[in-house]
C-alpha positions in Angstrom: 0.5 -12.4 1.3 2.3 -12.2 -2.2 0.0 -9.2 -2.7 1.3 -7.5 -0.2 4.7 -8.3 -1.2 3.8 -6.7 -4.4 2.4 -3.5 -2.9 5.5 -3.2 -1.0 7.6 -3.3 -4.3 4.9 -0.8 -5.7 5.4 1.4 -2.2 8.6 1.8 -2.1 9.0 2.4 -6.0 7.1 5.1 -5.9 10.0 6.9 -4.9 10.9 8.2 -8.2 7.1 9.9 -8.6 5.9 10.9 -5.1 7.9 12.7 -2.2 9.4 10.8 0.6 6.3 11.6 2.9 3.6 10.6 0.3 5.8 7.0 0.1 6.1 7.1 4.0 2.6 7.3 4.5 2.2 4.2 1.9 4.7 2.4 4.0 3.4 2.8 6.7 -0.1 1.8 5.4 1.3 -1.6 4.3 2.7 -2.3 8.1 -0.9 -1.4 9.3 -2.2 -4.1 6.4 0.3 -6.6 7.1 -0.2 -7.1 10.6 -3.7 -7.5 9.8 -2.8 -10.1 7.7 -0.6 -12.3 10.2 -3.7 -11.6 12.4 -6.4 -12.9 9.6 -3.9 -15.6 8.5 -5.2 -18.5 10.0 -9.4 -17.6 11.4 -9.9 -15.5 8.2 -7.8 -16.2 5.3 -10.8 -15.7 2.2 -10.2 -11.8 3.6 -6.1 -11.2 3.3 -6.2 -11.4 -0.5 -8.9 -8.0 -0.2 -5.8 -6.5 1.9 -3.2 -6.5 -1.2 -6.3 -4.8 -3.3 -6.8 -2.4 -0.6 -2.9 -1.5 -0.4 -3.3 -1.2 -4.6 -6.1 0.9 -4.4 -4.6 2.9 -1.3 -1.0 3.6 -4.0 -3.1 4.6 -7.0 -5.5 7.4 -4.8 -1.8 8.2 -3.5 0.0 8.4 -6.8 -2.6 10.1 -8.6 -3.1 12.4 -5.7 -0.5 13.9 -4.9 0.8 14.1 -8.3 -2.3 16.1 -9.3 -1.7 18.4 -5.6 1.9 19.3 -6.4 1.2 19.8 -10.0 2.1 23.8 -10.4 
Protein backbone atom coordinates (compact mmCIF):
# COMPACT_ATOMS: atom_id res chain seq x y z
CA UNK A 1 0.00 0.00 0.00
CA UNK A 2 2.91 2.61 0.48
CA UNK A 3 3.61 1.78 -3.21
CA UNK A 4 0.68 2.90 -4.21
CA UNK A 5 0.89 5.89 -2.24
CA UNK A 6 4.03 6.48 -4.09
CA UNK A 7 2.53 6.04 -7.59
CA UNK A 8 -0.09 8.43 -6.61
CA UNK A 9 2.66 11.10 -5.79
CA UNK A 10 4.33 9.97 -9.18
CA UNK A 11 0.57 10.29 -10.96
CA UNK A 12 -0.31 13.29 -10.08
CA UNK A 13 3.33 14.89 -10.61
CA UNK A 14 3.28 14.14 -13.73
CA UNK A 15 1.45 17.08 -14.31
CA UNK A 16 4.26 19.30 -15.22
CA UNK A 17 5.32 16.62 -18.29
CA UNK A 18 2.18 14.98 -19.60
CA UNK A 19 -1.35 16.66 -20.40
CA UNK A 20 -4.13 16.59 -18.04
CA UNK A 21 -5.73 13.47 -19.93
CA UNK A 22 -2.40 11.37 -20.08
CA UNK A 23 -2.34 12.16 -15.95
CA UNK A 24 -6.22 11.39 -15.77
CA UNK A 25 -5.87 8.21 -17.33
CA UNK A 26 -2.91 7.41 -14.65
CA UNK A 27 -5.32 8.45 -12.02
CA UNK A 28 -7.66 6.66 -12.82
CA UNK A 29 -5.48 3.55 -13.22
CA UNK A 30 -4.36 3.87 -9.64
CA UNK A 31 -8.24 3.85 -8.36
CA UNK A 32 -8.65 0.69 -10.56
CA UNK A 33 -5.23 -0.71 -8.63
CA UNK A 34 -6.27 0.41 -5.35
CA UNK A 35 -9.48 -1.12 -5.00
CA UNK A 36 -7.74 -4.20 -5.99
CA UNK A 37 -5.69 -3.84 -3.29
CA UNK A 38 -8.31 -3.31 -0.29
CA UNK A 39 -9.81 -6.42 -2.13
CA UNK A 40 -6.30 -8.56 -1.97
CA UNK A 41 -5.50 -6.99 1.40
CA UNK A 42 -6.29 -9.64 3.61
CA UNK A 43 -6.82 -13.40 1.20
CA UNK A 44 -3.81 -12.27 -0.99
CA UNK A 45 -1.50 -9.89 0.42
CA UNK A 46 2.15 -11.55 -1.17
CA UNK A 47 0.25 -9.91 -4.55
CA UNK A 48 -0.56 -5.99 -3.55
CA UNK A 49 3.20 -5.16 -3.44
CA UNK A 50 3.18 -6.44 -7.70
CA UNK A 51 0.23 -3.64 -7.83
CA UNK A 52 2.57 -0.51 -6.86
CA UNK A 53 5.19 -2.12 -9.67
CA UNK A 54 2.37 -2.34 -12.05
CA UNK A 55 1.22 1.37 -11.36
CA UNK A 56 5.27 2.27 -11.89
CA UNK A 57 5.55 0.45 -14.83
CA UNK A 58 1.96 1.72 -16.15
CA UNK A 59 3.56 5.86 -15.41
CA UNK A 60 6.90 5.15 -17.20
CA UNK A 61 4.96 3.46 -20.62
CA UNK A 62 2.76 6.69 -20.00
CA UNK A 63 5.47 9.22 -19.50
CA UNK A 64 7.68 7.96 -22.12
CA UNK A 65 4.76 7.65 -24.45
CA UNK A 66 3.14 10.29 -24.73
CA UNK A 67 6.07 12.39 -24.48
CA UNK A 68 7.55 10.60 -27.59
CA UNK A 69 3.58 11.03 -29.41
CA UNK A 70 3.38 14.78 -28.85
CA UNK A 71 7.01 15.29 -29.73
CA UNK A 72 6.68 17.61 -33.04
Amino acid sequence: MIGLACVLFLDLGATIVLRWWAVAGLVLAWVVLFVIACAWWTPHPRRVPWLAVTGLVLWVVAVAGVSLATRG
